[in-house]
TITI-652778 format. One line per 2 residues: number of its first residue (from 1); their letters; for each residue x, y, z of C-alpha. Coordinates in nm, 4 decimals. Each point is the difference from the previous one (the first is absolute). Example, Ala and Ser with C-alpha at 12.3 -4.5 7.8 and 13.67 -1.06 7.14 Angstrom:
2
1> AS> 1.2300 -0.4500 0.7800 | 0.1370 0.3440 -0.0660
***
This chain:
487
1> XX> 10.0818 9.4175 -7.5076 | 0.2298 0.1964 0.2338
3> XX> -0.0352 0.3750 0.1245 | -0.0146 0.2966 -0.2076
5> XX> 0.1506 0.3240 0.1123 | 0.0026 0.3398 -0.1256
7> XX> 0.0443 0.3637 0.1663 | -0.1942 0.3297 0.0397
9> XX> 0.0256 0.3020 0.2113 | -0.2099 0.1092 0.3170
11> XX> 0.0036 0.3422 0.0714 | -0.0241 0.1833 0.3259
13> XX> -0.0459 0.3527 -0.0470 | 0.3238 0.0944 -0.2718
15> XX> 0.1899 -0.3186 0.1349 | 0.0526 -0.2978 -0.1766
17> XX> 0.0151 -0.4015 0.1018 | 0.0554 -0.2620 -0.2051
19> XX> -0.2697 -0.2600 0.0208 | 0.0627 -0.3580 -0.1007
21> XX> -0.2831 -0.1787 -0.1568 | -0.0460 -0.4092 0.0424
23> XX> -0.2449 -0.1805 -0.1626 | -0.0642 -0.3578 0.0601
25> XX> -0.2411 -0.2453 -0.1995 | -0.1744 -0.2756 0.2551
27> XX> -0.1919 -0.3082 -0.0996 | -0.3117 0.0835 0.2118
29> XX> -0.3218 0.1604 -0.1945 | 0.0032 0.2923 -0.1605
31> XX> 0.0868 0.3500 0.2288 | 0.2151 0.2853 0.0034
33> XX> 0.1390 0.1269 0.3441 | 0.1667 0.3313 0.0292
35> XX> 0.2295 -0.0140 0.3137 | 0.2136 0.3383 0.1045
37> XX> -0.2174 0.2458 0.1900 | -0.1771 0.1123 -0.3674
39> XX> -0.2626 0.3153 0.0004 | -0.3626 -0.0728 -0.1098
41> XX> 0.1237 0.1444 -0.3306 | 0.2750 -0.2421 -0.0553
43> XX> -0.1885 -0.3043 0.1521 | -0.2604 0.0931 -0.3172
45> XX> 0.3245 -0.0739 -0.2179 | -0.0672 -0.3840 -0.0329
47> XX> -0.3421 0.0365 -0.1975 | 0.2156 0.2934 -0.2207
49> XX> 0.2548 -0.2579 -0.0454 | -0.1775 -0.2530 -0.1047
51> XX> -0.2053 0.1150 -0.2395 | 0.2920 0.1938 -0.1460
53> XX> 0.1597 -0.3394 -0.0607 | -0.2729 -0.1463 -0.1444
55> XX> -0.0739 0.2350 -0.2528 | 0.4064 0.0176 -0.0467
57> XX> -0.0056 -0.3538 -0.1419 | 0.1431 -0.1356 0.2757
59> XX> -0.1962 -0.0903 0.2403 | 0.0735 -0.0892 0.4232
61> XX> 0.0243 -0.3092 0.1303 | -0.2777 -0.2149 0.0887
63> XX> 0.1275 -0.0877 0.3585 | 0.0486 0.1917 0.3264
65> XX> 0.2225 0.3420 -0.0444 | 0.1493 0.1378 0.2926
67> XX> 0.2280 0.3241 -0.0552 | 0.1897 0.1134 0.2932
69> XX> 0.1198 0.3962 0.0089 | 0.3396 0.0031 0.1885
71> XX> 0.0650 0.1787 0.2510 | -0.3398 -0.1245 0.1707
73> XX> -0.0035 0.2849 0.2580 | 0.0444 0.2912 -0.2598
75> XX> -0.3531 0.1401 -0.1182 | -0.0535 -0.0444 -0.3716
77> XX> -0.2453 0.2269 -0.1646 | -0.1687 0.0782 -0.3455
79> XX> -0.0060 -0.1544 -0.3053 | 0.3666 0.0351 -0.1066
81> XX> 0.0791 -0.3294 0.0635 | -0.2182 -0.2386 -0.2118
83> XX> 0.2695 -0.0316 -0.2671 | 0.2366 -0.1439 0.2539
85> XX> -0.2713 -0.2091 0.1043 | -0.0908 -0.1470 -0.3002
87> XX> 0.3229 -0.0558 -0.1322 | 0.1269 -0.2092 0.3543
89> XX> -0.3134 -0.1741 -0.0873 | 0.1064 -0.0816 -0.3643
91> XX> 0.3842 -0.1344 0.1041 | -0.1623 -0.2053 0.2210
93> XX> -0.2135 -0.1724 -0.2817 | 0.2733 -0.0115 -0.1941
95> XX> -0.1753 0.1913 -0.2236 | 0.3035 0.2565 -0.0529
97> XX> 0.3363 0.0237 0.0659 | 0.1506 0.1580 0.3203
99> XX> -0.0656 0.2934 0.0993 | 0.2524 0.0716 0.3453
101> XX> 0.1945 0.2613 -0.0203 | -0.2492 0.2441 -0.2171
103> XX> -0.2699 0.2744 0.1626 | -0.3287 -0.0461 -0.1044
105> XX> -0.2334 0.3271 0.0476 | -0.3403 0.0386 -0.1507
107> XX> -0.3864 -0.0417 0.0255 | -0.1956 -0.2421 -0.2151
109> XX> -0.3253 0.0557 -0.1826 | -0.2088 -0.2893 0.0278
111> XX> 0.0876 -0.0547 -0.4675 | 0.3351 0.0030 0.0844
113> XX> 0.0917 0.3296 -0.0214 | 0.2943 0.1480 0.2227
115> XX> -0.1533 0.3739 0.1530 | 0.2495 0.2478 0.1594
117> XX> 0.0074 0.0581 0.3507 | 0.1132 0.2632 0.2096
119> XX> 0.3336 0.0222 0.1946 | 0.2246 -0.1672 -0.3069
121> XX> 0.2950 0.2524 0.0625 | 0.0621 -0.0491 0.3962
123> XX> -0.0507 -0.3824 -0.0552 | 0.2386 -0.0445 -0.2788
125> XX> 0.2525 0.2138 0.1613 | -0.0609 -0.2290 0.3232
127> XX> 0.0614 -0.3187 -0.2542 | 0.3428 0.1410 -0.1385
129> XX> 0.1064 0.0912 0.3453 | -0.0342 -0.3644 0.0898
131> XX> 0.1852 -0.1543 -0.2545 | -0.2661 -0.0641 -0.2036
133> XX> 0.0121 0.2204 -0.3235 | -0.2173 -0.1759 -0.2800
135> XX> -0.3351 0.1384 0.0416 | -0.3754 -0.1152 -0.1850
137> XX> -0.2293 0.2758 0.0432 | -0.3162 0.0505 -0.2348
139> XX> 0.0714 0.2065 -0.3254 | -0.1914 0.2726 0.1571
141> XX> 0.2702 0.0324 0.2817 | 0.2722 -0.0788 -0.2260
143> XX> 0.1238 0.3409 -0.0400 | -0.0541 0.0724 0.3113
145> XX> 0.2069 -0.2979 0.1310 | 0.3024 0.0749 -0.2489
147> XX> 0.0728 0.3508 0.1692 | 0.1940 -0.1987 0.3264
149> XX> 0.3640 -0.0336 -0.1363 | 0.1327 -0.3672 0.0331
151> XX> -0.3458 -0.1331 -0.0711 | -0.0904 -0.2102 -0.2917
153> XX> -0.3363 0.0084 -0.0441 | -0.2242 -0.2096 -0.2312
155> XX> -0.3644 0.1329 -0.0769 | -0.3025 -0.2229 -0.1496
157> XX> -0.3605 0.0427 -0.0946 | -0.1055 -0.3519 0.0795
159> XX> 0.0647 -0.2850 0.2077 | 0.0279 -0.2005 -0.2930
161> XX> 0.2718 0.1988 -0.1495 | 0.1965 -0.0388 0.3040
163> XX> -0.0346 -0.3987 0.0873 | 0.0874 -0.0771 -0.3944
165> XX> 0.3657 0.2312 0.0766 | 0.0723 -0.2259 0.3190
167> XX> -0.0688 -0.3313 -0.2076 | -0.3602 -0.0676 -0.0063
169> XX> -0.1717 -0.2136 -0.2938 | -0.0906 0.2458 -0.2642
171> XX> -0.2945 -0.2855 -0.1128 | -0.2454 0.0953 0.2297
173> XX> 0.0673 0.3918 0.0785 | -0.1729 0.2727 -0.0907
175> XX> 0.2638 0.1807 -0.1930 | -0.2298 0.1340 -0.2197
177> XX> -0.1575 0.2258 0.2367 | 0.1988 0.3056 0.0013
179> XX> -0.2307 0.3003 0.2097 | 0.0148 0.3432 -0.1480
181> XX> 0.1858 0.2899 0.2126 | -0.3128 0.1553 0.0772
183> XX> -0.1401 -0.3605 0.1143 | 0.1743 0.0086 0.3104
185> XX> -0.1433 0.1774 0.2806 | 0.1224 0.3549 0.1253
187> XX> 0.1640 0.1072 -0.3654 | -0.0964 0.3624 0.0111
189> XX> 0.1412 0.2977 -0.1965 | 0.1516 0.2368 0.2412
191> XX> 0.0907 0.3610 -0.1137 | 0.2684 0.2143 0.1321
193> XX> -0.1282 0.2822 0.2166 | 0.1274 0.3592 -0.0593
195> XX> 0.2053 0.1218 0.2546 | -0.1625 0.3486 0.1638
197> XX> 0.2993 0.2784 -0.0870 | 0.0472 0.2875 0.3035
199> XX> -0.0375 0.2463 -0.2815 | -0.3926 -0.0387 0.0728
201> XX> 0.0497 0.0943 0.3489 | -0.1014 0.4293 -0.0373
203> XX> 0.2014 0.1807 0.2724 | 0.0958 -0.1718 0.3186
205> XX> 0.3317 0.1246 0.0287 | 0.1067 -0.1226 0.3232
207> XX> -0.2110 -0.2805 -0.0149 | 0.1986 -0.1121 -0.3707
209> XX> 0.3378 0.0594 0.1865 | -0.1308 -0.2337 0.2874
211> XX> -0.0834 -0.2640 -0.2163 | 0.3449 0.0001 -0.1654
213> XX> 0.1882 0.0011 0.3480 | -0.2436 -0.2828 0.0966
215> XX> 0.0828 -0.2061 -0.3161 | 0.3804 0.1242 0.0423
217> XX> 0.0056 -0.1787 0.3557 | -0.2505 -0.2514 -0.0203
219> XX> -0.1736 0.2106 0.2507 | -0.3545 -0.0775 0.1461
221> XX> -0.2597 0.2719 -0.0526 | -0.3346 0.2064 0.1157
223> XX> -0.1606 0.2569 -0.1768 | -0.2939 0.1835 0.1705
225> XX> -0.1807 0.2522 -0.2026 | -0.3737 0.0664 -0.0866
227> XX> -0.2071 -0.1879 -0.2534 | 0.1632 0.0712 -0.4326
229> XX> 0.3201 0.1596 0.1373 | 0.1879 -0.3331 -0.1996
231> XX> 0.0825 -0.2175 0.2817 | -0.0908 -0.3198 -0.1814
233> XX> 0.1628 0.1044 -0.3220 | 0.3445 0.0620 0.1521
235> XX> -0.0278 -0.3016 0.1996 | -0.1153 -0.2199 -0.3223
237> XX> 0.3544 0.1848 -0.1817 | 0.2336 -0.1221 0.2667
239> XX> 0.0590 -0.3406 -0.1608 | 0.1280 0.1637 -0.3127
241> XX> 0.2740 0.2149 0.1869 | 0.1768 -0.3449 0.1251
243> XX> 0.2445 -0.1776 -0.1720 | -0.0709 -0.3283 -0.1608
245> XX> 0.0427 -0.3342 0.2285 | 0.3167 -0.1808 -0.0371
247> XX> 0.0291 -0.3541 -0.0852 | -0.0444 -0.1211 0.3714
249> XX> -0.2853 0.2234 0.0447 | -0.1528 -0.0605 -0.3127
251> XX> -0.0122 -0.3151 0.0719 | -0.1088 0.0202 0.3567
253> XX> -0.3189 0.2253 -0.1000 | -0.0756 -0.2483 -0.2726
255> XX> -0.0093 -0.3200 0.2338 | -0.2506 0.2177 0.2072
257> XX> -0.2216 0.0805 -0.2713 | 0.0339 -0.3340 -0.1657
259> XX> -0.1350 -0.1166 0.3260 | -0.3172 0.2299 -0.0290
261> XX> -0.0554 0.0162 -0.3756 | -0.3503 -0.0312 -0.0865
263> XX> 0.1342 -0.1050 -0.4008 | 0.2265 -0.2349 0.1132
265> XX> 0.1335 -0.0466 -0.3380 | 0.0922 0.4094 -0.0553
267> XX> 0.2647 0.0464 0.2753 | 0.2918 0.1563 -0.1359
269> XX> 0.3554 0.1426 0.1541 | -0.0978 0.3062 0.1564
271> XX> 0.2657 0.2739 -0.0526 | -0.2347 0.2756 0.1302
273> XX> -0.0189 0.0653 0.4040 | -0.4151 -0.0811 0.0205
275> XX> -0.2797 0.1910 0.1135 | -0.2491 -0.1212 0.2910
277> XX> -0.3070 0.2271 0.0302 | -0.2604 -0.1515 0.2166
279> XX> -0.3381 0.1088 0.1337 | -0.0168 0.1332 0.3040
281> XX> -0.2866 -0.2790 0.0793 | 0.2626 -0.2958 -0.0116
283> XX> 0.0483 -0.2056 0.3015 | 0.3660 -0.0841 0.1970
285> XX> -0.0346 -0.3177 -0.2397 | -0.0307 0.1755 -0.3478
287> XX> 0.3018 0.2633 0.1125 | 0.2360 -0.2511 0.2246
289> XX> -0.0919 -0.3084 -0.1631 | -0.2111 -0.3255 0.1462
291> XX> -0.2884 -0.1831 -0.1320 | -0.0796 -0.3600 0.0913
293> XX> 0.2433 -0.2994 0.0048 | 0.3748 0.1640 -0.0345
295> XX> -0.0089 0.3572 -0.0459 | 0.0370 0.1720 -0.3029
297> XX> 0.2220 0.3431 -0.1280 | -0.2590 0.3382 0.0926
299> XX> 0.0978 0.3361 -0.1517 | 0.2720 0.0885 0.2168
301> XX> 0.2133 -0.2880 -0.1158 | -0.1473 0.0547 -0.4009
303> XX> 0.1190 0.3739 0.0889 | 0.3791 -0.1573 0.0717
305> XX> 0.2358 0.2002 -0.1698 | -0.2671 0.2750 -0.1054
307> XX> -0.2303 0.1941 0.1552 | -0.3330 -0.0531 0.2122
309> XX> -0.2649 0.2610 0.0014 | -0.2484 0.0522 0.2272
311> XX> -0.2473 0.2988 -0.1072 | -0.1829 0.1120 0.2365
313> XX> 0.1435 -0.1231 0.2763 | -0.1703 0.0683 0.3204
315> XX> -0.2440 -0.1780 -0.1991 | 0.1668 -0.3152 0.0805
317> XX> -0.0843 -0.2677 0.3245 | 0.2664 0.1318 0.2555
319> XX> 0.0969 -0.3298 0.0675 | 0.0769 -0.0417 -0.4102
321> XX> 0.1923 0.2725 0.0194 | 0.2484 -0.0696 0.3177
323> XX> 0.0652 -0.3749 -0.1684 | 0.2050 0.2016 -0.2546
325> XX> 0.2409 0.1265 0.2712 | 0.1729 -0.3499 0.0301
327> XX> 0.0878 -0.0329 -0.3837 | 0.1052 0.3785 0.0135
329> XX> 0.2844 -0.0972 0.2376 | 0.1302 -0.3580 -0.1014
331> XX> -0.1444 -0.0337 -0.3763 | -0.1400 -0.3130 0.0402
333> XX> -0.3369 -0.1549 0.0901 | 0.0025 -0.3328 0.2213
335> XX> -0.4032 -0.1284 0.0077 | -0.1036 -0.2903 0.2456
337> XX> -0.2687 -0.1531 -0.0286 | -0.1297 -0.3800 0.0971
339> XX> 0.0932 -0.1523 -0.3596 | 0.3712 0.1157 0.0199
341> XX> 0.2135 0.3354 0.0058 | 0.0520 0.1794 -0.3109
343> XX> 0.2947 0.2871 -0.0324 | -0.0241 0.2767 -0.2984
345> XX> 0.2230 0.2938 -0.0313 | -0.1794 0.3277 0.0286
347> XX> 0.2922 0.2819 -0.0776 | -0.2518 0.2562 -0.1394
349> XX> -0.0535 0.3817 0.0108 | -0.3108 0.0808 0.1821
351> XX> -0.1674 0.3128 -0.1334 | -0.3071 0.1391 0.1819
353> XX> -0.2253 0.2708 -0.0804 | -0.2546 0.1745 0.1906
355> XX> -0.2525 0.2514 -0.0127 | 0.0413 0.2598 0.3316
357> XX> -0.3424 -0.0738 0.1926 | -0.2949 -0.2262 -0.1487
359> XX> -0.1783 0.2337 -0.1696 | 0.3505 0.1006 -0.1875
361> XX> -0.0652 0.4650 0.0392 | 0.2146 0.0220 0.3179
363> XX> 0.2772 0.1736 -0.2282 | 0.0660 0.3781 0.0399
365> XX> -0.1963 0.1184 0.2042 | -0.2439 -0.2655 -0.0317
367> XX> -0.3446 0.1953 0.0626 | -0.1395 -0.2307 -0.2484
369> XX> 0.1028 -0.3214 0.2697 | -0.2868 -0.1467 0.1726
371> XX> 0.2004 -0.2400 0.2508 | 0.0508 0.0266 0.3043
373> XX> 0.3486 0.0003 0.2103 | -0.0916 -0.3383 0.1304
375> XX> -0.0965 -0.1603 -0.3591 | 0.3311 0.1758 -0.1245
377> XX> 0.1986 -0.1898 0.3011 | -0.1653 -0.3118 -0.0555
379> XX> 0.0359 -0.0259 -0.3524 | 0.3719 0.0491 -0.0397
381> XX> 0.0132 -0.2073 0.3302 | -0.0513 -0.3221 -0.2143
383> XX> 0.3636 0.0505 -0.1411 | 0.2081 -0.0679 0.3422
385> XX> 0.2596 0.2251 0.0884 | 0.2572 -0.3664 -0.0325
387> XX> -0.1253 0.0131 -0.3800 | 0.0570 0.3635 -0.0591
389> XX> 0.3439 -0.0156 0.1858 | 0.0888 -0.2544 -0.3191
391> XX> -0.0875 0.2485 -0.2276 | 0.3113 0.2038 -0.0726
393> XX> -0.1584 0.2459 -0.2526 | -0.3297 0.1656 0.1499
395> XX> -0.1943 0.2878 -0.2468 | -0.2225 0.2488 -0.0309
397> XX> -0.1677 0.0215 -0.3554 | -0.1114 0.3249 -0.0623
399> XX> -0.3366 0.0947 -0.2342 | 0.0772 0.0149 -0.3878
401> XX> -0.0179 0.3610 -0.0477 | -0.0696 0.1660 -0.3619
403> XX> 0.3208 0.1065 -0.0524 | 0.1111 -0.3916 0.0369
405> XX> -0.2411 -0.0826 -0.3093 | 0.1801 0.2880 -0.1742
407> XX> 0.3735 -0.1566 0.0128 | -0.1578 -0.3230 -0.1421
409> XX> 0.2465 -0.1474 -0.2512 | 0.2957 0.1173 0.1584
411> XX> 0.0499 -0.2395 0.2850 | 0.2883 -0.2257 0.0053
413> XX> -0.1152 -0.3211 -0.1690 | 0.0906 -0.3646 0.1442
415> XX> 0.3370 -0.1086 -0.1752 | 0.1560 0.3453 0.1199
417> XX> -0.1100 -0.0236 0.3694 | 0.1146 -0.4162 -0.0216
419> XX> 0.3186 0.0609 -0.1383 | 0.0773 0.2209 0.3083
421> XX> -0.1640 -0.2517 0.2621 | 0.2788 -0.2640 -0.2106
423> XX> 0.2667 0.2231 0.0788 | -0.0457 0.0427 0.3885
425> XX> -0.0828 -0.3602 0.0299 | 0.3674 -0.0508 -0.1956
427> XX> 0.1678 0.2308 0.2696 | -0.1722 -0.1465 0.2984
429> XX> 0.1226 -0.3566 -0.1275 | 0.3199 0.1788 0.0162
431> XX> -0.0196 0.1168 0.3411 | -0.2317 -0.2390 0.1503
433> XX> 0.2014 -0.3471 -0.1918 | 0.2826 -0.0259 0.2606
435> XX> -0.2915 -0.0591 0.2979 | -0.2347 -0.2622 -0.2388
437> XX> -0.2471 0.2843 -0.0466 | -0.1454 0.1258 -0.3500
439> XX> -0.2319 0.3085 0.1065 | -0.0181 0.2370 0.3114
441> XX> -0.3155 -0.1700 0.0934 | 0.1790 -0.2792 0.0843
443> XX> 0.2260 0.1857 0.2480 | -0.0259 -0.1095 0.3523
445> XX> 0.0179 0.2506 0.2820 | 0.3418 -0.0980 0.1219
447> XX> 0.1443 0.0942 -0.3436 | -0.1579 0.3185 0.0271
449> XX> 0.0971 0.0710 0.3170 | 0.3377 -0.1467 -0.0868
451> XX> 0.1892 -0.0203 -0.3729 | -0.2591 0.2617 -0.1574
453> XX> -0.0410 0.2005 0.3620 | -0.1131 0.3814 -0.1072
455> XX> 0.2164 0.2676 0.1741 | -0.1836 0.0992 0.3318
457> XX> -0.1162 0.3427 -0.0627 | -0.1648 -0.1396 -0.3292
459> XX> -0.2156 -0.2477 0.2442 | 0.0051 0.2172 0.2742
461> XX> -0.4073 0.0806 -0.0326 | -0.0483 -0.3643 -0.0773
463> XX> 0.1833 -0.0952 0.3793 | -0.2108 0.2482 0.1788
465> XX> -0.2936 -0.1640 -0.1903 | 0.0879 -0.3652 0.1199
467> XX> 0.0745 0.1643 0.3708 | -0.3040 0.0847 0.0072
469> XX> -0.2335 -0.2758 -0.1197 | -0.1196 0.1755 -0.2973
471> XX> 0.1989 -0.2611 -0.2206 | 0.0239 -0.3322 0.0515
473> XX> 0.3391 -0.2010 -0.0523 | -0.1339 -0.1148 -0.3183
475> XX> -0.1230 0.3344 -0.1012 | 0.3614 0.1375 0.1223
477> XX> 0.1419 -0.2088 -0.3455 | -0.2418 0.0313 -0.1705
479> XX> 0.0620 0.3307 -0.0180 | 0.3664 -0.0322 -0.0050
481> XX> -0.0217 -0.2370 -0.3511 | -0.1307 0.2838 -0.2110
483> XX> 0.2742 0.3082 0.0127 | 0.2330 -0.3344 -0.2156
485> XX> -0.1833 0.0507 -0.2425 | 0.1396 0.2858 -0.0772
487> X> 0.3720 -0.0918 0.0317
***
């Protein structure tokens, strides 16, 4: 009996390593040693794997199994690699042919059943980026698997299934057993939402036009108005103004997703920017990302490439809200923690909305407010003037009025207001494609001071503004990114 080997992937955050998986079959009594700095989750693999064998028809050795996970010092987690395991395990039996060269990438049920697990896309792209392009992944995760180009991906419902391919004796297997679709776990119907169309939206002129500048420039937003005036439905009509995701994002905003799909077997390519919305009681965690062991993808990074909502903002932990300002200014989200350090990307639009004092009636002349200066202060005080000063598009959302309710049915749906936000974003590329740039968002200050520099009477109330302290340098371009807009 010599050593078996096979391979599998261990991912850190959206990164990839190849893992190489040795198995080796002593003469001592009967044990199974996991070496490699497993989890508690992947430690449990060795009962999984056994009885998945056994009920397989082909059954593990008798004598002392040791499998070592190479490199020792990288942390392995989940369940993803029991496939890899079992199949090292097998080669070194001699029970199947060898296995070096292909990716192995799936959970075992304890009949021999391979389950999907999350993460499949960013893993098999990590495989093919290594050289290693023939991929087994469980049926589940085969479609999945097959959307990374150069990959050649293999997908089976049973462990048995699998060792008779690689040369296995078909006497003894259970190749009989063939589980239904519905037997493995996480198969769930999922039904495409309807899109919200701005149509719905009654009045809200200049709040409409903001929105489309904001989508136009992948601009970052607030919208302060009293309680119905529609600040949640424009926000939650945003997403549908922005072009679809190219290939490369499409693909980057699927890895993410893949990494925090509850159905791990229903991840498709995502071609439409997505939609983060959560409640204003989430912790840094839930929004940044965290958890135990190596952190995992929060809603800023599922936001990448879409938008992030926060309703009711000053709602929100202060110190939630100033961890956005990092991602707002490099796009990306490095998390440290003791188990390892996990990066995401995190290049979202960050729309907030807020009422005007607590008790939402300080508009007008607000006689109907009950707060106080001081609750007023201390209420937008949560969102810190560094936020706010990364918010280039900043709103006040007036009260539906009658006359609003009266125009219904003749505001500008959707596809009309979308194919003008396509059209800016085609003559920004034009402008901005020389300097590596897609959007005016992306402009730095010394290109607007510089290149795309205003003529000085135009800025000449914006210079007296900075000379004074009553705009920041930030605020100063800030400013300065919206007039392009309108080039």
């Amino acid at each position: 009996m010599g050593v078996g080997r096979s391979y599998s992937i261990a991912l850190l955050g959206l990164n990839g390593y190849i893992v190489e998986v040795e198995a080796d079959i002593g003469q001592t009594l009967p044990s199974f040693v996991l070496l490699g700095l497993p989890d508690a989750s992947l430690n449990e693999a060795k009962e999984r794997i056994r009885s998945a064998a056994q009920n397989s028809g082909i059954p593990l050795s008798r004598r002392k199994i040791t499998a070592n996970l190479i490199p020792a010092s990288l942390p392995k987690r989940g369940s993803g690699f029991d496939l890899a395991i079992t199949m090292a395990v097998l080669r070194a039996a001699g029970d199947i042919r060898s296995t070096e060269g292909t990716v192995f990438i799936s959970e075992l049920g304890l009949d021999g059943r391979l389950r999907p697990v999350r993460g499949i896309l960013p893993a098999v792209m990590a495989a093919v980026q290594a050289g290693h392009p023939e991929i087994v992944v469980a049926q589940a995760n085969a479609a999945e698997a097959e959307l990374v180009p150069g990959a050649v991906v293999r997908g089976y419902k049973t462990l048995a299934r699998l060792a008779f391919d690689f040369g296995a004796n078909p006497q003894d297997l259970a190749l009989d057993y063939e589980p239904a679709d519905g037997d493995v776990a996480g198969d769930q119907d999922v039904g495409a939402a309807v899109a919200p169309d701005l149509c719905d939206v009654s009045g809200q002129g200049d709040a409409r036009r903001a929105l489309e500048v904001a989508a136009a420039g992948a601009h970052h937003v607030l919208l302060c108005g009293p309680p119905g005036a529609g600040k949640t439905m424009l926000a939650e009509r945003l997403p549908g103004l922005l072009p679809d995701l190219g290939d490369r994002e499409a693909m980057e905003v699927t890895a993410i997703h893949s990494l925090s799909a509850v159905h791990v077997d229903s991840v498709q390519l995502l071609r439409r920017p997505p939609f983060e919305n959560p409640h204003h009681s989430a912790t840094a965690a839930a929004i940044i990302g965290g958890g135990s062991g190596l952190p995992r993808p929060g809603a800023a990074s599922r936001a990448h490439r879409g938008v992030l909502f926060l309703d009711e903002a000053p709602e929100y932990e202060r110190r939630v809200l100033d961890a956005l300002r990092q991602p707002l200014e490099s796009g990306e989200l490095v998390i440290h923690r003791s188990a390892g350090t996990a990066a995401y990307p995190a290049r979202f639009q960050l729309v907030l909305a807020a009422n005007p004092c607590p008790c939402g009636k300080a508009t007008g002349r607000g006689v109907d407010c009950t707060c106080t200066p001081v609750m007023r202060r201390r209420y937008f005080g949560r969102m810190s003037g560094p936020l706010l000063d990364r918010v280039d598009i900043q709103l006040q959302v007036e009260r539906v009025s009658l006359a609003d309710f009266g125009q219904s049915g003749t505001e500008e749906d959707t596809a009309t207001v979308a194919g003008r936000v396509q059209a800016a974003r085609a003559r920004q590329l034009e402008r901005l494609g020389s300097l590596g740039m897609e959007t005016n968002s992306q402009v730095p200050g010394r290109v607007l001071r510089g290149e795309l520099r205003l003529p000085s009477a135009t800025t000449k109330i914006l210079d007296t503004s900075l000379e004074r302290g009553i705009l920041t340098a930030r605020g100063y371009d800030r400013v300065l990114r919206l007039p392009r807009m309108l080039d």
